[in-house]
LUMLUMMAR-101495 format. One record per residue (C-alpha): x, y, z; residue in three letters. Coordinates in nm, 4 decimals. Example, Ala and Ser with C-alpha at 12.3 -4.5 7.8 and 13.67 -1.06 7.14 Angstrom:
REC        x        y        z res
REC   1.2300  -0.4500   0.7800 ala
REC   1.3670  -0.1060   0.7140 ser
END
This chain:
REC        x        y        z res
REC  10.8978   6.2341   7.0147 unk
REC  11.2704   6.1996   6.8395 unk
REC  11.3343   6.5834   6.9172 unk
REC  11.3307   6.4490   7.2729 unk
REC  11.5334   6.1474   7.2097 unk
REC  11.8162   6.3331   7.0770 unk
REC  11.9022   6.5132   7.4086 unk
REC  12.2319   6.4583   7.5959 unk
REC  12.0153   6.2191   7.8469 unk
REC  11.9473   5.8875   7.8283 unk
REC  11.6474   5.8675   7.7704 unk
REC  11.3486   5.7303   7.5158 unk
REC  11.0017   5.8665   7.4682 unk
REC  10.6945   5.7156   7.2992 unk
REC  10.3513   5.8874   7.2790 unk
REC  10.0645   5.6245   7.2184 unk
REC   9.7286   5.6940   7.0756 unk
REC   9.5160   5.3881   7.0563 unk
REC   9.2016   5.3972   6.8915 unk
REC   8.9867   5.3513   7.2165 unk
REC   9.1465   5.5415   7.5212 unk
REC   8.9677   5.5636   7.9033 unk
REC   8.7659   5.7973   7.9662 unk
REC   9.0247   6.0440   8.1409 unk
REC   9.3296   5.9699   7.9370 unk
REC   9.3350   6.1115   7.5651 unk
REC   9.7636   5.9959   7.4982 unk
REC   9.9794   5.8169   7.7136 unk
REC  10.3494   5.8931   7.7566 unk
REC  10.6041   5.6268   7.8232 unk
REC  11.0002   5.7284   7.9110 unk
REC  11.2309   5.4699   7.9801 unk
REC  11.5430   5.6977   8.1763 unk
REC  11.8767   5.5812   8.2679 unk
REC  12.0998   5.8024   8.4955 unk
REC  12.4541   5.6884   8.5642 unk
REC  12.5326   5.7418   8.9211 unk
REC  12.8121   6.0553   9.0257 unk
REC  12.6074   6.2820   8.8048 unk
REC  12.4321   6.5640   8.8525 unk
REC  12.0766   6.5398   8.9007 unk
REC  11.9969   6.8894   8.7399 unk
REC  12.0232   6.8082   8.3874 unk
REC  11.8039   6.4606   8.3527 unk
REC  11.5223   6.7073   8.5578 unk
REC  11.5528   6.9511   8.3150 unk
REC  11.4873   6.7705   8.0550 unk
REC  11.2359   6.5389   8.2015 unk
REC  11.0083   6.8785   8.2655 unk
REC  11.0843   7.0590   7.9562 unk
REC  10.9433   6.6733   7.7993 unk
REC  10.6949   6.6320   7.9865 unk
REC  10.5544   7.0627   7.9652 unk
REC  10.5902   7.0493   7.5934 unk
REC  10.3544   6.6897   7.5466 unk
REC  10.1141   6.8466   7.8110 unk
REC  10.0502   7.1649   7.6400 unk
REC   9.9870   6.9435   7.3469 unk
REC   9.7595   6.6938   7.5142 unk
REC   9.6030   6.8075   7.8351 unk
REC   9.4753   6.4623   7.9263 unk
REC   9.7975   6.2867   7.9334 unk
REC   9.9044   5.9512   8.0944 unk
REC  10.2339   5.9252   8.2560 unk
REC  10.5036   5.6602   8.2708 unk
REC  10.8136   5.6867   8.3341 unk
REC  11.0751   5.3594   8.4024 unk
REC  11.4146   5.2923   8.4471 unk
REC  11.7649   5.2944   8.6295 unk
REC  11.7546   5.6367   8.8887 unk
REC  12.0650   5.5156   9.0975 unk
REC  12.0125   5.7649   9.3359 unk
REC  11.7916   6.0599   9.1983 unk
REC  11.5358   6.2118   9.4352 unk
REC  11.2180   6.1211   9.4642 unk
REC  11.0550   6.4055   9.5919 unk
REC  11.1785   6.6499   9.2924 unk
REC  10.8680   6.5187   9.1231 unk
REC  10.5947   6.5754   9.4010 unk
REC  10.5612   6.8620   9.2977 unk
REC  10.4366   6.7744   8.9181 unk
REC  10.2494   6.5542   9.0240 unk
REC  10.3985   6.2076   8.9386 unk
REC  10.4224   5.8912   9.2441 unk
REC  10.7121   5.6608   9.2540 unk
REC  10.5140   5.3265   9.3320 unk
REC  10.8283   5.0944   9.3581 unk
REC  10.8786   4.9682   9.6896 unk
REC  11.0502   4.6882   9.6682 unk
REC  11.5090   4.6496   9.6868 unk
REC  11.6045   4.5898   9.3221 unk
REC  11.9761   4.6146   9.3658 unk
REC  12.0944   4.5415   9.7415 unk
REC  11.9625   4.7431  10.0296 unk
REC  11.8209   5.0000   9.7608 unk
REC  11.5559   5.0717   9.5460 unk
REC  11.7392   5.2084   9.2244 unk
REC  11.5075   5.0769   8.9423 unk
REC  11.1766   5.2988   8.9808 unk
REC  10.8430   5.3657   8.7996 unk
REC  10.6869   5.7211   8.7729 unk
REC  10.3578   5.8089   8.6993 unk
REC  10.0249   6.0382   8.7644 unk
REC   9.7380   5.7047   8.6755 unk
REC   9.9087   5.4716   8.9850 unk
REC   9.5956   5.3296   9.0646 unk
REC   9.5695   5.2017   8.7391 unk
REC   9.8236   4.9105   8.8198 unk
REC   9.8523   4.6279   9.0674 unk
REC  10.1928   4.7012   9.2875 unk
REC  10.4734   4.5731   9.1473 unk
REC  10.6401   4.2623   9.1659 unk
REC  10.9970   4.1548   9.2010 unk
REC  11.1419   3.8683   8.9696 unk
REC  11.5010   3.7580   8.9124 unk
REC  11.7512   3.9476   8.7625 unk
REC  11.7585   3.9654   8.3591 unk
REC  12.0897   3.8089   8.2040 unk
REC  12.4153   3.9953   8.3482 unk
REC  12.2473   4.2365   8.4939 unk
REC  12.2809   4.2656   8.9158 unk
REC  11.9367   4.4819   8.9307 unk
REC  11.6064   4.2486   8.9907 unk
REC  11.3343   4.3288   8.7502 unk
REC  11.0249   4.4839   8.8184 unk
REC  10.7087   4.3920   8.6577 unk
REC  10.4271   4.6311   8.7183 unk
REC  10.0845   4.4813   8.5540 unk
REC   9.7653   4.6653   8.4702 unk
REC   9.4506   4.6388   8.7046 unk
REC   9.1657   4.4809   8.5050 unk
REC   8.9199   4.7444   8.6174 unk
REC   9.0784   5.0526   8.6845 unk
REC   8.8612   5.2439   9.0322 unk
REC   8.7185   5.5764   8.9606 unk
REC   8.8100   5.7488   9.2543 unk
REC   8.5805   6.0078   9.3682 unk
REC   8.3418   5.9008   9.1197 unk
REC   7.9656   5.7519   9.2117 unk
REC   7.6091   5.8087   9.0907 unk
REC   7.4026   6.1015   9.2911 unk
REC   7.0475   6.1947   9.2394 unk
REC   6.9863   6.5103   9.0738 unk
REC   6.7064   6.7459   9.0853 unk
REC   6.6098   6.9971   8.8496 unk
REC   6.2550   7.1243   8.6816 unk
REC   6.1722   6.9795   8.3578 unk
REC   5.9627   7.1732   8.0576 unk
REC   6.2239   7.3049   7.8827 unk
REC   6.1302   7.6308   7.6509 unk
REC   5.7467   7.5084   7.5702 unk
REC   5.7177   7.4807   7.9779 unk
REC   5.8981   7.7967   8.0180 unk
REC   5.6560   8.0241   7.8002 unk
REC   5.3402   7.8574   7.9021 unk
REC   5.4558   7.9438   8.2903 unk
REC   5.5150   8.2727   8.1318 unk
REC   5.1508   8.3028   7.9904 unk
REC   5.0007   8.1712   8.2765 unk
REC   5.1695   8.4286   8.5193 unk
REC   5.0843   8.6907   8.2744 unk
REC   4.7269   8.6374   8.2686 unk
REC   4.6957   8.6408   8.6838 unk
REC   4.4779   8.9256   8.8398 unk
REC   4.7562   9.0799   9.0840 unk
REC   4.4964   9.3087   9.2425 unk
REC   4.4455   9.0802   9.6043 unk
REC   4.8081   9.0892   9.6183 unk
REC   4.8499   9.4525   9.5838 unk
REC   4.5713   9.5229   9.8659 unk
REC   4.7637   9.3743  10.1159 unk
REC   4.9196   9.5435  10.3777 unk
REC   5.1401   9.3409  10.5758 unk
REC   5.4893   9.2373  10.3537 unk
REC   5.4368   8.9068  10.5289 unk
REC   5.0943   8.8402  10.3561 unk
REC   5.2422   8.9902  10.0406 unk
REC   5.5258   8.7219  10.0269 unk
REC   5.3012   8.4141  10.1338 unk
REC   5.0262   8.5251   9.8669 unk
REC   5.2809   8.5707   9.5857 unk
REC   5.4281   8.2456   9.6493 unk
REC   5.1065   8.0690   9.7072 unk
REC   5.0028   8.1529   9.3749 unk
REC   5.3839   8.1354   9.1835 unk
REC   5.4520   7.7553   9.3197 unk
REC   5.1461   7.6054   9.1652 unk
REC   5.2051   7.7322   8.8493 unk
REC   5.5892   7.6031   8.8360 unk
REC   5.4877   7.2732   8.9560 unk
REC   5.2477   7.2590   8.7089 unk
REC   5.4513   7.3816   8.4267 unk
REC   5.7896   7.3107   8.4806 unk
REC   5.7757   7.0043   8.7594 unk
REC   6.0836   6.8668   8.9738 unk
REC   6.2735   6.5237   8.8035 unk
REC   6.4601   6.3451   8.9212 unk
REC   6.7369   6.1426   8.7627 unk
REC   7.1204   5.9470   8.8288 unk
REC   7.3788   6.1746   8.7827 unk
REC   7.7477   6.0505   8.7518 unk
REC   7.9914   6.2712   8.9736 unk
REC   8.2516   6.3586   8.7066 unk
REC   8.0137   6.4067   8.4475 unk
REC   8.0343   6.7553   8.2581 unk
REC   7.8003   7.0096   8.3097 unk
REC   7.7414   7.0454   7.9413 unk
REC   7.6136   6.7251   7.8740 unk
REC   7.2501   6.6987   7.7370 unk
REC   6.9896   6.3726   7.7816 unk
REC   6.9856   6.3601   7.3748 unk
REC   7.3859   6.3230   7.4044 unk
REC   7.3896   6.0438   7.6442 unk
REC   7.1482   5.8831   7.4420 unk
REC   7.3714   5.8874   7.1342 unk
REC   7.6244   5.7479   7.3450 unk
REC   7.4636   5.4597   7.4471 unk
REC   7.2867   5.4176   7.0673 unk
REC   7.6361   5.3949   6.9550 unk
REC   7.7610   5.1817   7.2504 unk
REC   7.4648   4.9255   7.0950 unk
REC   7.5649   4.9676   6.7464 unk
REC   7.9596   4.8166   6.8012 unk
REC   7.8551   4.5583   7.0354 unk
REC   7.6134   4.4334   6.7516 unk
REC   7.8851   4.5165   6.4763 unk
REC   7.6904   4.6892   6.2922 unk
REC   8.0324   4.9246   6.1843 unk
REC   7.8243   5.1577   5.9479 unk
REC   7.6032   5.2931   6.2363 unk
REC   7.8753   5.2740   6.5039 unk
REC   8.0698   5.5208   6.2549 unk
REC   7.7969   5.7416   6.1607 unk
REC   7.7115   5.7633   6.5317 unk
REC   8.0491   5.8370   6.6448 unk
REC   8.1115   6.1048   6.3940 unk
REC   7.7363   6.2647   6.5411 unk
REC   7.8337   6.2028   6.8773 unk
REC   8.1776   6.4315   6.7870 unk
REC   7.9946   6.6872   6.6224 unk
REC   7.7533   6.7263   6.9163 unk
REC   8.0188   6.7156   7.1879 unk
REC   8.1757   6.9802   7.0114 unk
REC   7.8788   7.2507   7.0105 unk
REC   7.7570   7.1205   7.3561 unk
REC   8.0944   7.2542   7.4865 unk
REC   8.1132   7.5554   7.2920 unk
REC   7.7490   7.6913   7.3715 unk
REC   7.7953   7.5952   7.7401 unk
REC   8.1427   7.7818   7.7292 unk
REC   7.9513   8.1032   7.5944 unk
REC   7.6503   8.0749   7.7978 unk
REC   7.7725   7.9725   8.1366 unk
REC   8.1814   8.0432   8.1573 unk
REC   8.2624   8.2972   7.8985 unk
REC   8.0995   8.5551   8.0995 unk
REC   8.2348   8.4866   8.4375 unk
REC   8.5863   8.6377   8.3243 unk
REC   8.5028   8.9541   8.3702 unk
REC   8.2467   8.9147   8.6673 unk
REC   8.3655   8.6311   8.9205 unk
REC   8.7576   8.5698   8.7441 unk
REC   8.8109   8.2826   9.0116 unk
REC   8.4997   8.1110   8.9122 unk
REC   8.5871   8.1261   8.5814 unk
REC   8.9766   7.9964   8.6104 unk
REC   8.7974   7.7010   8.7916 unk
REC   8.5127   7.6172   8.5390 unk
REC   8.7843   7.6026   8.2790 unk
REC   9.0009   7.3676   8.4545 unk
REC   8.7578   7.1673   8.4897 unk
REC   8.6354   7.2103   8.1304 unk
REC   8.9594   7.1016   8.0411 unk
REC   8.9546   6.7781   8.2780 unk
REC   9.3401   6.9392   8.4262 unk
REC   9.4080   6.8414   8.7219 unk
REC   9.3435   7.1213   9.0177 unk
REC   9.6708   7.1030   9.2186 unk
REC   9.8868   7.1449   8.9309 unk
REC   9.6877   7.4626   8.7404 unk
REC   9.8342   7.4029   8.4243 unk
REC   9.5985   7.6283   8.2524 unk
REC   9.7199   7.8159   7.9407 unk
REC   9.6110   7.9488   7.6207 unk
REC   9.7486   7.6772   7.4820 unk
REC   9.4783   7.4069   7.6384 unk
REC   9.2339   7.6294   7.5824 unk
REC   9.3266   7.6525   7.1961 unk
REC   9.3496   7.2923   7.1363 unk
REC   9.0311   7.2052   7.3389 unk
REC   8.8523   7.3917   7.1561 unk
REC   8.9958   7.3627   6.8013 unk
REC   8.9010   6.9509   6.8641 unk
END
C-alpha cells in the first residue's frame, strides 16, 4: 500500500492477510485519514475511491476500515459505496469529528467514548470486536432434491426404455394419456432416483458437492487434533477441489447463460464472486483473479 501513502492526503493504508480469515472476508483494509478543516472535501474523496477501487479489483472480498479526524466531511458521500459511519457519540464539543467507516459494522460492538489522549481536545473512541460476529440473512433450510446420481440416472433410463408404450398410445382422451404416462413415469423415478432430504446453509454456493463438505469437516478434525501433516494435506485437497468445483459449475450452469438469459448470468456471477449486489462491482478484473485462485 506505500503507492497510496505517498499521496498529497493524509492518510495511511495497511492491507492484512492473516492466515485464517472469516468466511466472507479474504483481506481487510485499514486507513487511518486526517482532514484539516477549511479544505476542500474533493480531493481526500478522490483519493479515498481511487484507494479503495484499486484494492477491490484486487481482492473482491475486502473488509473495510477506515478511522480518523473528518472535522467536517460528509457523511453521506460514502452511502453510496457502501461504507456506514457507526460513531455516534460527541468527540470534540457538540460534534462528532472523529469517525469510523466501514462495510462489516456488525462485526463490532458500538463504540465507546473514553477520555481524551495527552494534549489532544478530541475524546477517543474505542470500537471493540463482537466475539461472534451474526450472519445476517444466513440460517439452515431443508433441501430437496432426487438422489442416484449417474448409476440412478441410466438405470431410470433402462427401465423407461424397456416399457411397452402400446396402452398409452390406444388412448383417446389427452387426459388419460397424461395420467397414464405419469402413472407409470413416477414409480420408476421414485424408485430410481428417490427424494432426500438434507440441511442446507442459506449462503452456501451452489457448486458445492457432499464429498467437499466432507473434506471440510475431515480437515476441521485434523487441526483440532493437531495432527499438522493431515490438516495440510487436506487443505491443499480441499483447494484443489474448490477450484474445479467452481470451474465445472461455471461451464455447466453460468457460462452458457451469457448468451441466453444475460441478466441471469450478470447475477450468478456476482454471486459467484460473493460481491455485494447493490454496489455491482463486476469486472473482468474479479472475474480474472477468481478464477486464476
Amino acid at each position: 500500500m506505500s503507492v497510496f501513502n505517498n499521496s498529497d492526503c493524509d492518510t495511511y493504508w495497511i492491507l492484512l492477510r492473516n492466515a485464517c480469515m472469516p468466511h466472507r472476508i479474504s483481506h481487510l483494509l485499514l486507513g487511518v485519514v486526517y482532514h484539516p478543516p477549511s479544505v476542500s472535501h474533493s480531493p481526500l474523496y478522490e483519493h479515498i475511491i481511487q484507494v479503495l477501487d484499486v484494492t477491490s479489483r484486487q481482492h473482491p472480498c475486502l473488509g473495510i476500515i477506515i478511522a480518523g479526524d473528518f472535522n467536517q466531511y460528509p457523511n453521506s458521500w460514502w452511502s453510496s459505496y457502501p461504507l456506514s459511519q457507526i460513531v455516534k457519540v460527541k468527540t470534540r464539543g457538540e460534534s462528532v469529528l472523529d469517525k469510523v467507516f466501514t462495510n462489516i459494522k456488525h462485526w463490532f460492538n458500538l463504540p465507546s467514548l473514553h477520555p481524551a489522549f495527552g494534549n489532544s481536545d478530541h475524546e477517543t473512541i474505542l470500537v471493540t470486536p463482537l466475539e461472534s460476529p451474526p450472519a445476517l440473512g444466513s440460517f439452515y433450510k431443508t433441501v430437496r432434491y432426487r438422489a442416484g446420481g449417474q448409476n440412478g440416472r441410466a438405470m431410470l433410463y433402462q427401465a423407461i426404455n424397456n416399457l411397452n408404450w402400446t396402452p398409452l398410445l390406444n388412448l383417446t382422451s389427452c387426459e388419460d394419456v397424461v395420467n397414464c404416462f405419469y402413472n407409470t413415469v413416477l414409480p420408476l423415478l421414485d424408485h430410481f432416483m428417490p427424494w432426500v432430504e438434507r440441511a442446507q446453509y442459506t449462503t452456501e454456493k451452489p457448486w458445492v458437492s457432499n464429498h467437499f463438505r466432507q473434506l471440510i469437516k475431515w480437515r476441521q478434525q485434523a487441526l483440532e487434533q493437531g495432527q499438522l501433516l493431515q490438516y495440510k494435506r487436506l487443505h491443499n485437497k480441499t483447494t484443489s477441489v474448490a477450484r474445479s468445483l467452481r470451474k465445472r459449475f461455471y461451464k455447466s450452469q453460468v457460462e452458457r447463460l451469457h448468451q441466453s438469459d444475460p441478466r441471469s448470468w450478470c447475477k450468478h456471477t456476482i454471486s459467484f464472486l460473493n460481491l455485494n449486489t447493490s454496489s455491482k462491482q463486476l469486472n473482468p478484473a474479479n472475474l480474472h483473479i477468481f478464477f486464476k485462485r
